[in-house]
N, C-alpha and C positions, 0 to 999 in steps of 0.2 A: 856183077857189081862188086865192088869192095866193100865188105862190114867190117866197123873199124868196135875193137871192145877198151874200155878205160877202165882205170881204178878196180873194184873188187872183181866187175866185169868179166876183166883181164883175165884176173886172178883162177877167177873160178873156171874161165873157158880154157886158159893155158894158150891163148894166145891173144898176139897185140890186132892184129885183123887176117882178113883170108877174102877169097875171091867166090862169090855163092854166083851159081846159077839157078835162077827160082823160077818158079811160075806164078807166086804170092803177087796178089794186087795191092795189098795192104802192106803197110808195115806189120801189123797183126798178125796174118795170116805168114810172114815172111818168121815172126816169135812163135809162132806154131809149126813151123818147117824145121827151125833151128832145135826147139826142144826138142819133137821125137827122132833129133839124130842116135844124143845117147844120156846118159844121164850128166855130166858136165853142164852141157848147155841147159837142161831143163832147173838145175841147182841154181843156173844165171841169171834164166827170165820168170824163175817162179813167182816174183811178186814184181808185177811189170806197177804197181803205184812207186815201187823203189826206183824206177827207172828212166831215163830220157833218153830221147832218141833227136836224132837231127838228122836232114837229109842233105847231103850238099852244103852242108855246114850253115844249116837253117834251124834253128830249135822247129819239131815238129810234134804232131800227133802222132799217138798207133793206128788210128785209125785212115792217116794221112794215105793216099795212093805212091805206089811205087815207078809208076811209067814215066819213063824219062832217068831216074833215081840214077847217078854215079857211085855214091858212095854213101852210106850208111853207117852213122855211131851210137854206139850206146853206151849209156854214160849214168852214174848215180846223181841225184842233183847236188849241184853246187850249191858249197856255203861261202858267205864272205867272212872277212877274218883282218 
């Protein structure tokens, strides 16, 4: 599937998205994959309350399931302005 990273996301992962192959059923479990890659990614999802996530360009939960998933974001929340 594609995980797509936004804003400080980005920043902290060093990249705009990439191509995962998981076995994570959850989103959750897919933030627990990503962190123990290396410390980058764990600096990213360390406070998943700072975080959003959309599936398919759906605002979702962490706890939301993966099967079916194309493409996954994670994003800080939006403010308006």
């Amino acid at each position: 599937m594609d995980v797509l990273y936004f804003a400080w996301v980005r920043e902290r992962i060093g990249l705009p998205k990439e191509k995962v192959e998981t076995q994570a059923a959850t989103v959750s479990e897919l933030v627990t994959e990503l962190s123990a890659r290396e410390e980058r990614y764990a600096a990213a999802f360390a406070d998943l309350s700072a975080l959003r996530v959309a599936l398919d360009q759906e605002l979702s939960d962490f706890d939301a399931p993966l099967a079916g998933v194309r493409e996954v974001a994670f994003f800080p929340p939006m403010t308006g302005g």
